[in-house]
Z-matrix of the N, CA and C atoms (Angstrom, degrees):
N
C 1 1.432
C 2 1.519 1 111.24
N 3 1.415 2 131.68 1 -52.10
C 4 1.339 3 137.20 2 167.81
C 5 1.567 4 123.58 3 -69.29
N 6 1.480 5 103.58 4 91.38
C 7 1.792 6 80.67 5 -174.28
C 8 2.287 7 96.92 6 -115.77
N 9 0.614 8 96.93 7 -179.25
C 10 1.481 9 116.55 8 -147.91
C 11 1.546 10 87.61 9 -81.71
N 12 1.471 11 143.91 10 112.22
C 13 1.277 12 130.77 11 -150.49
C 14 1.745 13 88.81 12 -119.41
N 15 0.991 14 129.37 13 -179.37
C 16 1.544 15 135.68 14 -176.03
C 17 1.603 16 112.34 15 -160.12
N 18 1.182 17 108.88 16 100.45
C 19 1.308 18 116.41 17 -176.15
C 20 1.399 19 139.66 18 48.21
N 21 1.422 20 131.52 19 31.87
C 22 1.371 21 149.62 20 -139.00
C 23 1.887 22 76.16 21 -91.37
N 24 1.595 23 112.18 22 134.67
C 25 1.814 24 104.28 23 155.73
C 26 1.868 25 76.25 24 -143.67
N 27 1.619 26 81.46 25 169.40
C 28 1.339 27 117.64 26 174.84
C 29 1.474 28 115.54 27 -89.28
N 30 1.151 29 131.39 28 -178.47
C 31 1.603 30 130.15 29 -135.59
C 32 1.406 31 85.08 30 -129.49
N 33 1.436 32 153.06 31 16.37
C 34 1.312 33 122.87 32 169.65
C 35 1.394 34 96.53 33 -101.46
N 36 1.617 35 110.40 34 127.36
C 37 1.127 36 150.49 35 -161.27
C 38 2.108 37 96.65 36 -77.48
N 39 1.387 38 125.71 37 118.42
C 40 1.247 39 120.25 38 143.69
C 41 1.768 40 87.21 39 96.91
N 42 1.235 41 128.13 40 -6.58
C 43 2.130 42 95.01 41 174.95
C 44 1.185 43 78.96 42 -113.16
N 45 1.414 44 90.22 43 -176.74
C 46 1.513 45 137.64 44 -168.49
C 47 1.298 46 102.05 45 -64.86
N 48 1.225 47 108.13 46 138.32
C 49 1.640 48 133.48 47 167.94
C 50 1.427 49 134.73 48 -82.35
N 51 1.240 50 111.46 49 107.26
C 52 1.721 51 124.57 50 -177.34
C 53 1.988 52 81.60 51 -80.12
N 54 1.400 53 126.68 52 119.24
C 55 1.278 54 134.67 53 137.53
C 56 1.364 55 128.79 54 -87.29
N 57 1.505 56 122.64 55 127.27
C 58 1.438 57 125.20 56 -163.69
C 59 1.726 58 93.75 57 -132.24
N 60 1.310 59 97.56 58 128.29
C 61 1.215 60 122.69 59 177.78
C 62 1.256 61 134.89 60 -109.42
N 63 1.873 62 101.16 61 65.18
C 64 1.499 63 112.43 62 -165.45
C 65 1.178 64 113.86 63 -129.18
N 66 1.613 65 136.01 64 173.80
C 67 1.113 66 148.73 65 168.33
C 68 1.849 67 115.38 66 -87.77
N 69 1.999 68 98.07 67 -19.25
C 70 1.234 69 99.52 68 -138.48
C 71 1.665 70 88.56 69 -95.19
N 72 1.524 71 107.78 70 133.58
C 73 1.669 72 103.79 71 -179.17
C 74 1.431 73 122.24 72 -91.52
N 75 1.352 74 85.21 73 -12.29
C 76 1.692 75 87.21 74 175.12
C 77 1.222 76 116.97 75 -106.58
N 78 1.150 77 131.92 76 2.21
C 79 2.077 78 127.24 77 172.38
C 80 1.708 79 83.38 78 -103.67
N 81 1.205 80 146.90 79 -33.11
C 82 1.105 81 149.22 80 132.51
C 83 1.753 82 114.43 81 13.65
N 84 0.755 83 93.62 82 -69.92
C 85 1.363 84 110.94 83 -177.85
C 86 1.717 85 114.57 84 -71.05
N 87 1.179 86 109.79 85 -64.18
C 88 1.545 87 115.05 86 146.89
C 89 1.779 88 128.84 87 -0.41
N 90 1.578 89 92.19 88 -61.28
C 91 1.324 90 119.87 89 -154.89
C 92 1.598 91 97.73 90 -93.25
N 93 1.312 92 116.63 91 -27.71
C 94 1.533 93 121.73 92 160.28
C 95 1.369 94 137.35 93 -89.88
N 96 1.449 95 110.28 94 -3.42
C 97 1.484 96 123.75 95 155.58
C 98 1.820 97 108.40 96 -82.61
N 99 1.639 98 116.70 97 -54.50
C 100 1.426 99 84.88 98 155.98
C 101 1.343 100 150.69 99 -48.35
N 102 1.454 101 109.09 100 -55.62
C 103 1.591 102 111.02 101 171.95
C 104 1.431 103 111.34 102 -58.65
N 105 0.910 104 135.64 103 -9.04
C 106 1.469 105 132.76 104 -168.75
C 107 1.871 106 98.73 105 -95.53
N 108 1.321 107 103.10 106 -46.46
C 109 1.500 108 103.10 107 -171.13
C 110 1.680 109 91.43 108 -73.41
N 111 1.590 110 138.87 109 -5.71
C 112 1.338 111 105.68 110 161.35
C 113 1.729 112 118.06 111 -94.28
N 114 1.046 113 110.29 112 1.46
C 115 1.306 114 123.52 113 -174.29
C 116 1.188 115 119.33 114 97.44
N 117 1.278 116 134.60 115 9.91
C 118 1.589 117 161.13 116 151.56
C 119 1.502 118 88.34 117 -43.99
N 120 2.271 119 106.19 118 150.94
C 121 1.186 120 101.51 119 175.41
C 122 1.481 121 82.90 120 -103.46
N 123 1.332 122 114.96 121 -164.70
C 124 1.281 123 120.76 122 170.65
C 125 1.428 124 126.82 123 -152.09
N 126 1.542 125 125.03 124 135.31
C 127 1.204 126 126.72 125 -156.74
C 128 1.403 127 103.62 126 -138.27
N 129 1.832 128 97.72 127 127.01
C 130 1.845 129 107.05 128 179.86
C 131 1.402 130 87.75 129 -97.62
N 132 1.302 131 96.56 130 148.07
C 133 2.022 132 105.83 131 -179.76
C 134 1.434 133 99.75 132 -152.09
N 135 1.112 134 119.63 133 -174.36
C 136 1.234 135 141.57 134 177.86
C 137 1.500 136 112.41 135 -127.95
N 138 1.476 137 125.48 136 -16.92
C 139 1.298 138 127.68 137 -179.48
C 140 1.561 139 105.20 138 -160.64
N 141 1.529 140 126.68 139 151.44
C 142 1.474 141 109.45 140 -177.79
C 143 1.795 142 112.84 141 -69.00
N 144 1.107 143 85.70 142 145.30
C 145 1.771 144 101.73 143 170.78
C 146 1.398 145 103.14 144 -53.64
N 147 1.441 146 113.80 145 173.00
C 148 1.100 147 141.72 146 139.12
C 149 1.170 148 126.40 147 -80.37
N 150 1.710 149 138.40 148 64.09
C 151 1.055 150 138.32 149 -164.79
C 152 2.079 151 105.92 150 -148.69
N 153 1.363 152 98.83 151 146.22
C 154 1.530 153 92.21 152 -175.86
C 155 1.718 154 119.15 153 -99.68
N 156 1.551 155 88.83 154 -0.92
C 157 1.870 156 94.53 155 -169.07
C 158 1.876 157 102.05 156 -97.08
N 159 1.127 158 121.25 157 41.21
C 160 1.543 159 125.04 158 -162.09
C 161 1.663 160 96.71 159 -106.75
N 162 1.540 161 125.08 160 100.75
C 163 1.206 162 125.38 161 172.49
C 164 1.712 163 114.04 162 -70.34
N 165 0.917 164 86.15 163 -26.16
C 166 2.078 165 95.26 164 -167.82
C 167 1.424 166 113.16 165 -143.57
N 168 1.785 167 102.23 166 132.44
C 169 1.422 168 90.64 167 -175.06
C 170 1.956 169 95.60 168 -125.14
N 171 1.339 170 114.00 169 119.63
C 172 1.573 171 95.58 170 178.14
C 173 1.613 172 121.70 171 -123.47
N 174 1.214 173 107.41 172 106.18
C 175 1.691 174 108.55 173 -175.66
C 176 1.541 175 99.97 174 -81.71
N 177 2.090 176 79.60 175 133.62
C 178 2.077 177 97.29 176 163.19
C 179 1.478 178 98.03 177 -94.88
N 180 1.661 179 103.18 178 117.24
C 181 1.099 180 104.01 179 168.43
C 182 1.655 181 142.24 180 -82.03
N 183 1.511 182 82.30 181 9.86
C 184 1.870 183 114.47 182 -176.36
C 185 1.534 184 84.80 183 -67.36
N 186 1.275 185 140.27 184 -64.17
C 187 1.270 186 162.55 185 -118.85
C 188 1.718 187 115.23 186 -117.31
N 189 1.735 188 103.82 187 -54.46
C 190 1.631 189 97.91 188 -170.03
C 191 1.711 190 88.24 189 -143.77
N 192 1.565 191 120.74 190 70.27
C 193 1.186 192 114.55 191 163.81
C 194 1.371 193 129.02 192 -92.11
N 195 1.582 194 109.43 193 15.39
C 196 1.105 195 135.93 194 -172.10
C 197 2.121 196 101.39 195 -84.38
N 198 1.347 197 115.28 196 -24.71
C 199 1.366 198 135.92 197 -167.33
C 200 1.920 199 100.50 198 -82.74
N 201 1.308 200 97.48 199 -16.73
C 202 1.614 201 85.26 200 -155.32
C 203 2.007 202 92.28 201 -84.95
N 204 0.757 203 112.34 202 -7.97
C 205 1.749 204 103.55 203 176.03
C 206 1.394 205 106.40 204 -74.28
N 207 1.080 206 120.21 205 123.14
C 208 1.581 207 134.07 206 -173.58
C 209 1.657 208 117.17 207 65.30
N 210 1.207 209 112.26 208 -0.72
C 211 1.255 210 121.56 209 -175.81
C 212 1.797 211 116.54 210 -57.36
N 213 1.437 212 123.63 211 -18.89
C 214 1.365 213 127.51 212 -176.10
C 215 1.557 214 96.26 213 -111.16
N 216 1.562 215 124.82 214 5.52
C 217 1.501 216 107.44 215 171.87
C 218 2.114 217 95.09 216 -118.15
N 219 1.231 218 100.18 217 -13.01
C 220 1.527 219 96.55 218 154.91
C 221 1.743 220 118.66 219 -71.73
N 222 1.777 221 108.81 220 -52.06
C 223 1.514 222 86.73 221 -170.84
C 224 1.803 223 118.26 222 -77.10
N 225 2.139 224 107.47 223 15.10
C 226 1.283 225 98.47 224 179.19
C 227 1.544 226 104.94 225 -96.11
N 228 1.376 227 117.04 226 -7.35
C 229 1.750 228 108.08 227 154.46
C 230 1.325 229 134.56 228 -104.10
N 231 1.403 230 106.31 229 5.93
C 232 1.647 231 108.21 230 158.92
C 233 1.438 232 116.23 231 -107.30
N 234 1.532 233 104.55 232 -49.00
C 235 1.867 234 110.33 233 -170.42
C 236 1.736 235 95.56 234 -113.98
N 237 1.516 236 119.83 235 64.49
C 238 1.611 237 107.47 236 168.20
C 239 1.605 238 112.75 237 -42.83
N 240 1.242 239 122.68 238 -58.16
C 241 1.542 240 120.94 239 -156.38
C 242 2.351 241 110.63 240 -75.96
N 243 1.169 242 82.96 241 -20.43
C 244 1.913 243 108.60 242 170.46
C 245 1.604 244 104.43 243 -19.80
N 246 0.927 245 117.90 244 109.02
C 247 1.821 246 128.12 245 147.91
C 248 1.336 247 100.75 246 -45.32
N 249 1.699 248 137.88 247 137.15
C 250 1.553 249 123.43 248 172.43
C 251 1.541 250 82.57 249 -144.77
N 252 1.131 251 92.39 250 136.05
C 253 1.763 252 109.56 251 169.70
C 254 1.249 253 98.55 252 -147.46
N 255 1.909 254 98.79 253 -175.03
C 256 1.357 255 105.57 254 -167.48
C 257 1.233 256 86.84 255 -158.48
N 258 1.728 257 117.51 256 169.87
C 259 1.563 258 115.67 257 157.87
C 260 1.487 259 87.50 258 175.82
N 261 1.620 260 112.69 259 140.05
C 262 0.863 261 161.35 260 171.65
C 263 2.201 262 131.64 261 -110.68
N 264 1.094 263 104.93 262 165.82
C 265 1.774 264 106.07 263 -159.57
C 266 1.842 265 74.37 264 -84.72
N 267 1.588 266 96.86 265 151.20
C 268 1.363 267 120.69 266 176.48
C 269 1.746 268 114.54 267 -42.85
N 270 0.973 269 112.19 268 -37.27
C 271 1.254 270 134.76 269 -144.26
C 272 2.041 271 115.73 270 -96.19
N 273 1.544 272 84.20 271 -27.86
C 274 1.792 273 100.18 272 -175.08
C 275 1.846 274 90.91 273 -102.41
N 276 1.696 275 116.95 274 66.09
C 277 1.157 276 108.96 275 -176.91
C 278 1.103 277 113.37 276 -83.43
N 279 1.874 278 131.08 277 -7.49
C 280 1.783 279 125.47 278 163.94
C 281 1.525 280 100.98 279 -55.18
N 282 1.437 281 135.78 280 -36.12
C 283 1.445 282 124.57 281 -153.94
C 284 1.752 283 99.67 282 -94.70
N 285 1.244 284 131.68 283 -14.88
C 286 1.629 285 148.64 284 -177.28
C 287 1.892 286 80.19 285 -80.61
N 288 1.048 287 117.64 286 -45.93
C 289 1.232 288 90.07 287 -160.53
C 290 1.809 289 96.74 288 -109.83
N 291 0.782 290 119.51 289 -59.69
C 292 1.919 291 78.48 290 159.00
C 293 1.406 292 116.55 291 16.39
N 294 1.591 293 90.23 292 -93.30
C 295 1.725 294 106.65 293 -157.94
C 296 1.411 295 97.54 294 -38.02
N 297 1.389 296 126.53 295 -66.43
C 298 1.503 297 144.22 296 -147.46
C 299 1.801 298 78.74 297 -69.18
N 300 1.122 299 140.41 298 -48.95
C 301 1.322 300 130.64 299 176.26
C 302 1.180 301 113.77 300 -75.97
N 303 1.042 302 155.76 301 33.03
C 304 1.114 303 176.33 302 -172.62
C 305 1.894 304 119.66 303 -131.30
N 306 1.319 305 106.14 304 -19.03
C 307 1.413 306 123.58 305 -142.36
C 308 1.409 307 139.08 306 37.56
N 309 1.236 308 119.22 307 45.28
C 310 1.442 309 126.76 308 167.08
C 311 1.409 310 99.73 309 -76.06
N 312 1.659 311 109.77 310 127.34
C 313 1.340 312 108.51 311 174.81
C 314 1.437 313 135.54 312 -80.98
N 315 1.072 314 106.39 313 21.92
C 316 1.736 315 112.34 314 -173.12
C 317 1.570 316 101.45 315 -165.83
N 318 1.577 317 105.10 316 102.46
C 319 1.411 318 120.75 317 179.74
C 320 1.618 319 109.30 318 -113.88
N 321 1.141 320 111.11 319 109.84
C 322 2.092 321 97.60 320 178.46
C 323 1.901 322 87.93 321 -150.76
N 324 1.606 323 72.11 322 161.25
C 325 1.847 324 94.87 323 -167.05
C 326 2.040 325 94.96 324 -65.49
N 327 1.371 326 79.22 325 167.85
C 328 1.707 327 91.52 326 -175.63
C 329 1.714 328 112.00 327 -62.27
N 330 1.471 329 107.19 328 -22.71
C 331 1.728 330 104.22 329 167.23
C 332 1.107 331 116.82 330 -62.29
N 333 1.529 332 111.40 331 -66.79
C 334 1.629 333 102.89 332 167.84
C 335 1.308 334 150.80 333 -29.35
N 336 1.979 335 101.60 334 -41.16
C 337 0.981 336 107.05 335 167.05
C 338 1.605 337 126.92 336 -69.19
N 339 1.274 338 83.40 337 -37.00
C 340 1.814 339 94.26 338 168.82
C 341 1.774 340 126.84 339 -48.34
N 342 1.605 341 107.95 340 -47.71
C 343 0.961 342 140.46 341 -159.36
C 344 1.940 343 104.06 342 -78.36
N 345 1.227 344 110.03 343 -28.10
C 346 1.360 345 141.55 344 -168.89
C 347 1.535 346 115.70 345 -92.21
N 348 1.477 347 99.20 346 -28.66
C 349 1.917 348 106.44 347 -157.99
C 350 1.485 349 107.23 348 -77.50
N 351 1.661 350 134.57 349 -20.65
C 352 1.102 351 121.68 350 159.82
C 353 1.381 352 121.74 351 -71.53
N 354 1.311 353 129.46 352 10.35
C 355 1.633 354 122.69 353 167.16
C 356 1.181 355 109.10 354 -125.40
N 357 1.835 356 119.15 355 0.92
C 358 1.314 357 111.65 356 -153.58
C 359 1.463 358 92.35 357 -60.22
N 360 1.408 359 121.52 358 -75.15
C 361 1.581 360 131.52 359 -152.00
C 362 1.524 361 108.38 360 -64.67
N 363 0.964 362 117.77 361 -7.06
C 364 2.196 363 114.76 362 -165.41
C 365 2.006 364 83.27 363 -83.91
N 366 1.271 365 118.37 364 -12.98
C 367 1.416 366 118.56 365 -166.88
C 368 1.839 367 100.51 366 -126.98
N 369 0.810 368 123.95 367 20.84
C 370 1.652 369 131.44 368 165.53
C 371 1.373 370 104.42 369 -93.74
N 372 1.180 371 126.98 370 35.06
C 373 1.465 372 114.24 371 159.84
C 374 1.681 373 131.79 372 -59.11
């Protein structure tokens, strides 16, 4: 079910970029019907781009918690103004706290995030 995806974005030309930093292809999809219904483009990666128009950056840490070391002093020289969260399964709480040790400012279990994803982006300003 998880296969290792490489740069997949969506086709609206010129806004801001929701970046998702997962393995997972099917919440994947999920996560690009929201950003898409705010008019956000959206990009599956494996590591952040090189790009400056990236409003939101959110690592599954089920998947690529290997990204979160230096990951908030990378998106402060590509994406300074970037929303960065993270979230992970209830249960893998050494890698929840990583991130949050890491300083990513927004760490919550994979329900939350779930639970959250229809308002996430209408409020990523």
């Amino acid at each position: 079910m998880s296969q290792t995806p490489v740069n997949q974005t969506s086709d609206i030309d010129g806004a801001p970029a929701v970046v998702f930093l997962s393995g997972d292809l099917m919440f994947a999809s999920r996560v690009r019907a929201a950003a898409e219904a705010e008019g956000l483009e959206f990009q599956l990666a494996a590591s952040l781009p090189d790009r400056g128009d990236i409003r939101c950056v959110i690592v599954d840490l089920s998947t690529r918690s290997g990204v979160v070391e230096g990951l908030m002093e990378r998106c402060r020289q590509v994406c300074p103004d970037a929303k960065v969260m993270a979230y992970g399964p209830h249960v893998q709480v050494a890698r929840l706290d990583k991130a949050k040790q890491a300083g990513i400012p927004v760490v919550v279990t994979r329900g939350q995030f779930d639970r959250s994803l229809g308002s996430l982006f209408n409020s990523a300003d």
